[in-house]
N, C-alpha and C positions, 0 to 999 in steps of 0.2 A: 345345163352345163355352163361354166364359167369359163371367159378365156382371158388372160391377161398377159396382154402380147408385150414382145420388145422386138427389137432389132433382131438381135441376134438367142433369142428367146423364146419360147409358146410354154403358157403355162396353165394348164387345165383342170379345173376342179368337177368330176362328176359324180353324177347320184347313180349307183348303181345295186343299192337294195334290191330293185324289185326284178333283178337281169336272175334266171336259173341257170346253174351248173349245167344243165343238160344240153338249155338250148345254147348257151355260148361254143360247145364244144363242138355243135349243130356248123353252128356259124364259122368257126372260126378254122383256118385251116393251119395244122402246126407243124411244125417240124418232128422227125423222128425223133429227136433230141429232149423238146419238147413235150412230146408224148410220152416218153419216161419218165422224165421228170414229173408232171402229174397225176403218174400212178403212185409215187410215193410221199404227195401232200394229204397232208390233213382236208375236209370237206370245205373248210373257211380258209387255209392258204389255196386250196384249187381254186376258189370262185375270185379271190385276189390274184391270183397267178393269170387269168380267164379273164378278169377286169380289166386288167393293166394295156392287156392284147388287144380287147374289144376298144376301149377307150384312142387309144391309138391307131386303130381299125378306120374306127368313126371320124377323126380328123383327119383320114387320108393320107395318115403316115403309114406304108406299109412295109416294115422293118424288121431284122431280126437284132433282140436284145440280147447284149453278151454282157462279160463281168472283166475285167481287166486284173490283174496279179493282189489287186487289193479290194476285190469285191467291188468297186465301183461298174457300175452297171454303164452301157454308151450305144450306142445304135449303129448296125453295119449292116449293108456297104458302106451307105453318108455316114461317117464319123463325127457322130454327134453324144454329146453328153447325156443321159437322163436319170432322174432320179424320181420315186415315187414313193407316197404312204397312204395310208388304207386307215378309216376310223369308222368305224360304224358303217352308214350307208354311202360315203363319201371316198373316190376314190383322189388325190392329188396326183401330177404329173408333170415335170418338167423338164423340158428339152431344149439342150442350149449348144453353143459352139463351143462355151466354155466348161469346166468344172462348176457343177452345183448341187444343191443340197436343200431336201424341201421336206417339210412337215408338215401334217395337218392333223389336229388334237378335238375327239367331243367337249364340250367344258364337262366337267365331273367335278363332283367338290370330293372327292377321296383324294384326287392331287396334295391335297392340304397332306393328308397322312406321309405322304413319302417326301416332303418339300425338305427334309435334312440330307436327303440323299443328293440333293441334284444346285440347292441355290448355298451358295457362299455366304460369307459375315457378313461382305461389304455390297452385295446384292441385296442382302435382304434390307439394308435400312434404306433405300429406297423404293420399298413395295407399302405403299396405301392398303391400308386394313380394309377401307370399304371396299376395294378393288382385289384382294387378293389373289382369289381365283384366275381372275385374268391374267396380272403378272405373272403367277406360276405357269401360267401354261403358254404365254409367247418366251418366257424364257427356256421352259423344256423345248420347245420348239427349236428355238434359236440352237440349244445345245444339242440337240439331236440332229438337225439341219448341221451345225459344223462337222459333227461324228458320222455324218454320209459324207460330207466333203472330203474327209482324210480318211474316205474306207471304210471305216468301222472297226479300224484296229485299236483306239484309246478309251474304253467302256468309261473311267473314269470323269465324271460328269464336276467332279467339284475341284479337282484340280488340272487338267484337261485345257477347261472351256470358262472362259467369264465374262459374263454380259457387263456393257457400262450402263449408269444412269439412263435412267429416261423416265419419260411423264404419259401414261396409256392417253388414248384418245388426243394425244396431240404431235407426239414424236413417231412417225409412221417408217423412219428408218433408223436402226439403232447400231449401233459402235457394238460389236464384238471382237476377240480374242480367242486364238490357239495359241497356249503357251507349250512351248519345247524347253528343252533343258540350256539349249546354248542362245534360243531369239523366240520373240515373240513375233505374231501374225494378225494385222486386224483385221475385219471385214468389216461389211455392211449387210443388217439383215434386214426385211420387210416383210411384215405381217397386215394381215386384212382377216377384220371378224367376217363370216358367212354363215348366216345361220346361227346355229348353237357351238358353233367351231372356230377355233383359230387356222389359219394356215398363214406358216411362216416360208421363207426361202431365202436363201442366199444366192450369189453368182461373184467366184472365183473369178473378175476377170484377167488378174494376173496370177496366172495360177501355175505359175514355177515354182519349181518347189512341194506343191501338193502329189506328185508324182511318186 
């Protein structure tokens, strides 16, 4: 397990291939609420639904996660932010005082197939051919991580969200954009390879307005 702390932050990336649906559910004690709800997942969102709790278990945080009017997810009683993503064996997690937003991607080279969906004109002339892979996937990161910071309600990936320049392996924090119709919003995103994986995150710390 990875932990990448901050102040007001804990951010954790864990391995949880080898955790059974059975026994987590062994383990884990849920809410009635809870318990309906994973009678009507799938066997791969249960064991995600099951991860998320266990991993949280395990840090000591012992909480119940809710969703807020825009699907943002936060932790109560302590009114705390959190956001999670699921890749393969690799569960990500983070929990903040603030608004945030976090992604974590296997590399895959099919990304290449869908890269018109998701990267712009003026993104794309800064993506390095020998590097492409990479590029595309801290920027879907990036744009997925902004698309959990506002909810989940803007699917739109190309006009939505625009990454700025940057150079892999040497710009470890990158200039992003939400553009709206009357102002635009920057952040700052951060990504760290692990593995065969990116995981990117943001933190809204002024986060008026994302509301």
């Amino acid at each position: 397990m990875l932990k990448i702390p901050h102040f007001h932050t804990k951010i954790i990336v864990f391995k949880w291939g080898h955790l059974k649906t059975r026994f987590l559910e062994k383990l884990l004690i849920l809410s009635e609420k809870d318990k309906k709800n994973l009678l009507s997942l799938s066997e791969k969102r249960k064991k995600e639904f099951l991860g998320v709790r266990y991993a949280l278990k395990y840090i000591g945080i012992n909480r119940n996660v809710f969703y807020n009017e825009k699907r943002k997810p936060f932790l109560f009683p302590q009114e705390k932010y959190i956001s999670f993503s699921h890749s393969f064996e690799k569960i990500a997690i983070a929990i903040s005082s603030y608004h945030i937003g976090i992604d974590i991607e296997k590399l895959r080279k099919k990304i290449v197939r869908i890269k018109k969906k998701f990267i712009r004109e003026d993104e794309s002339i800064f993506i390095h051919p020998n590097y492409e892979i990479d590029y595309l996937h801290i920027i879907w990161g990036i744009k997925e991580s902004l698309y959990k910071l506002e909810g989940g309600i803007f699917p739109s990936f190309l006009d939505r969200y625009k990454v700025s320049p940057f150079c892999i392996k040497k710009d470890f924090c990158i200039s992003c954009w939400i553009m709206k119709d009357s102002y635009s919003k920057r952040f700052s995103a951060f990504y760290r390879k692990i593995d065969d994986h990116y995981l990117v995150y943001i933190i809204d710390r002024d986060d008026e307005g994302m509301d």
